[in-house]
C-alpha positions in Angstrom: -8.1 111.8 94.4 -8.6 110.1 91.1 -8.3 106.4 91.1 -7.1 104.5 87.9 -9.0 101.5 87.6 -6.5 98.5 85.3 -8.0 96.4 83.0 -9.3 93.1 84.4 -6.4 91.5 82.5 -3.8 93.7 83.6 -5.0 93.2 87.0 -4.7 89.6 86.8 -1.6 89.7 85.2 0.2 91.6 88.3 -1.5 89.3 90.7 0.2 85.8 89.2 3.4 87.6 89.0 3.6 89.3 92.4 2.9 85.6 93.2 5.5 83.5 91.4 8.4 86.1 93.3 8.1 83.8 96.2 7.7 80.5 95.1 10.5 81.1 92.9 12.6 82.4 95.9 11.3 79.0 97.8 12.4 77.0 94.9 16.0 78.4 94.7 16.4 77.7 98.3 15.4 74.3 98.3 17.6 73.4 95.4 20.6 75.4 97.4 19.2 72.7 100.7 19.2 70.0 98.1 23.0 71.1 97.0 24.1 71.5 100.8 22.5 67.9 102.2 23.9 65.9 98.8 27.4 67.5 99.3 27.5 66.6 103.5 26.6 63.4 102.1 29.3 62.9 100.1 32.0 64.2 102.3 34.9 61.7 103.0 34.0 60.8 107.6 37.4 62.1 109.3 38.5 59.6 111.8 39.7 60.8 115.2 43.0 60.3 116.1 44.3 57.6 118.1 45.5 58.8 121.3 49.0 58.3 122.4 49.3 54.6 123.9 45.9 53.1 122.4 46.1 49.6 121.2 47.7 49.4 117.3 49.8 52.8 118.1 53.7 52.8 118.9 55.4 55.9 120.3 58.9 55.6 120.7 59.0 55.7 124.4 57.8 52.0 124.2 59.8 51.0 121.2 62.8 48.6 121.9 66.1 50.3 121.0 69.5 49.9 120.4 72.1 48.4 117.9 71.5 44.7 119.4 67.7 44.8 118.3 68.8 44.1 114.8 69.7 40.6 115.4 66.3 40.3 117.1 64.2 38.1 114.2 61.5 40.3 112.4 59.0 37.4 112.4 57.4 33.9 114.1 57.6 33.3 117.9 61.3 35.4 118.4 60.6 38.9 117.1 59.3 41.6 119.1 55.8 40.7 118.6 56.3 37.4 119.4 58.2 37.1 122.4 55.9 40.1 124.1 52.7 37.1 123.6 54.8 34.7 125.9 56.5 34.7 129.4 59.3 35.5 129.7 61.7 32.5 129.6 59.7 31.3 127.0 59.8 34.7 125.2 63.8 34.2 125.2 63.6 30.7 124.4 63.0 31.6 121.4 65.6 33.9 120.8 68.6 33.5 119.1 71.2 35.4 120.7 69.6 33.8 124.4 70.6 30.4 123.6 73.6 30.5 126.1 71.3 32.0 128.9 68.4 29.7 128.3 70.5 26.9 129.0 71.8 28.5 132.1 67.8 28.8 133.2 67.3 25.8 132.7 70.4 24.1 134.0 69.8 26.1 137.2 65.8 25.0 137.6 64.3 28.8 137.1 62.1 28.4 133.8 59.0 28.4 136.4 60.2 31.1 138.7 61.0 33.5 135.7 57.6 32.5 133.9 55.2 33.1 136.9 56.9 36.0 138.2 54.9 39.4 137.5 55.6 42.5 136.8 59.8 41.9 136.8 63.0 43.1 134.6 65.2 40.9 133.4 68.8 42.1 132.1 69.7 39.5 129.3 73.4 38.7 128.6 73.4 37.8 124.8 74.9 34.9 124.1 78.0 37.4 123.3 78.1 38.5 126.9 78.7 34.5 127.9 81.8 34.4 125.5 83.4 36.8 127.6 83.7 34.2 130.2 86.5 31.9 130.0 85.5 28.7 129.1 86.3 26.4 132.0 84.7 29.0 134.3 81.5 29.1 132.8 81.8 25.3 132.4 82.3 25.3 136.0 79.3 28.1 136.9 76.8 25.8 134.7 78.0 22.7 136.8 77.3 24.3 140.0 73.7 24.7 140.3 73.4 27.2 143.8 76.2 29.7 142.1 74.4 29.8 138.9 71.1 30.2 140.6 72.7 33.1 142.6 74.1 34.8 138.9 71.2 34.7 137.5 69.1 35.9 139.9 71.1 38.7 140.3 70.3 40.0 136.7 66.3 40.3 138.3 64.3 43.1 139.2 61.3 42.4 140.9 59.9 45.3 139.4 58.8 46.7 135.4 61.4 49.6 134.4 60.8 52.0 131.4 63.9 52.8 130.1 63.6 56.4 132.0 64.0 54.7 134.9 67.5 53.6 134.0 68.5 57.3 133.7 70.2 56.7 137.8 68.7 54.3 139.9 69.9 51.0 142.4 67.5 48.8 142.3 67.4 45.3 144.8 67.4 42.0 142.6 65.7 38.7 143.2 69.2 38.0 144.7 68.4 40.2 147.3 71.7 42.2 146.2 71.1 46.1 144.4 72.4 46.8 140.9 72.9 50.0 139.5 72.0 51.3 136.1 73.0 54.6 134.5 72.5 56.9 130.9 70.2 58.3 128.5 68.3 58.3 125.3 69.3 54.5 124.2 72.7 54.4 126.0 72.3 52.7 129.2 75.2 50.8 131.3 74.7 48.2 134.4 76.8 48.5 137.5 79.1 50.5 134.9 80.2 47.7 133.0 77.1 46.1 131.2 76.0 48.0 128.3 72.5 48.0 127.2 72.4 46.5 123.7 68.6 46.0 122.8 66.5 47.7 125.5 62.8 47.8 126.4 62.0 44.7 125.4 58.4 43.0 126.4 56.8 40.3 126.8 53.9 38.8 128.6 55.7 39.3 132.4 58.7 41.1 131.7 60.7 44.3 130.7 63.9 42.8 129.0 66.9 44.4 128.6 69.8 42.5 126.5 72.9 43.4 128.1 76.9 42.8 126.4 78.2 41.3 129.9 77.3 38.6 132.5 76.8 40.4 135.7 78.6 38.8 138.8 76.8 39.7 142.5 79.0 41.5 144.9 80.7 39.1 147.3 78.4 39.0 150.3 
């Protein structure tokens, strides 16, 4: 076989380019690395999603409801967010559609038993739900320290209740004596007569439900 010898230049020649084929392949894949690590880099972090029920998220199973929760204030100590920081006798105290039950707490020495009390449900007549009663009768009720203590008592739940709790259920009150509760969604009744105005309320103790009508215990 005849060899063919190249030129010392050629030879040369052929060598430095068979050579630069792979450092310029190295060099385009470095700049592609360099392309890849500046735009990872510059991607925007995605944030996880809060889960349902972590602090600074609302689902609308813990939201208050109803018409009623309109005349709640939207700021300072008697909104939401301000009555669920205090207990609960406090929390209403601040209220201004509780005025005529805060007086009725007052007058019948319960601010301390409603404010140390854990984990309870209160059912709230609005100060609406007192105009129903004629005036000399509630006159009288207010006067009468043991029958007002007895009312109001009876509007207690020793126990927090969601709202789907309400659905059917008799629950016993701090008057010893069961009420009854009834409905769905945000239309709830008391012992059939009481209707649920602003529901689901909180605050530091307490599950509050306003309710349109005083409730009276059963005759024992």
């Amino acid at each position: 076989m005849t060899v063919i010898r190249l030129p010392r230049t050629l030879a040369t020649v052929a060598t430095v380019a068979a050579l630069a084929l792979p450092l310029a392949a190295c060099g385009s894949d470095d700049k592609k690395d360099d392309s890849t690590a500046k735009t990872a880099a510059s991607a925007p972090a995605v944030a996880p999603s809060a889960p349902a029920g972590a602090p600074g998220t609302t689902t609308s199973a813990a939201a208050p409801f109803g018409a009623g929760c309109a005349a709640v204030p939207a700021t300072g100590a008697g909104s939401f967010t301000g009555m669920a920081q205090d207990p609960v006798a406090t929390a209403a105290s601040h209220n201004p559609v509780l005025s005529t039950l805060v007086a009725a707490v007052k007058a019948a020495g319960l601010v301390d038993t409603l404010n140390t009390a854990q984990n309870i449900t209160v059912f709230a007549p609005t100060d609406d739900a007192f105009a129903k009663i004629p005036k000399d009768t509630l006159d009288k009720l207010l006067a009468d320290k043991d029958a007002l203590t007895k009312v109001l008592t009876y509007h207690v739940v020793g126990q927090r209740l969601a709202p789907a709790r309400l659905a059917g259920g008799s629950f016993e009150t701090l008057e010893k004596q069961p009420l009854t509760t009834k409905g769905s969604g945000d239309a709830y009744t008391v012992n059939d007569t009481s209707k649920v105005v602003c529901g689901n309320v909180p605050t530091a103790n307490a599950t509050v439900y306003l309710v349109d009508t005083v409730l009276m215990p059963p005759a024992s």
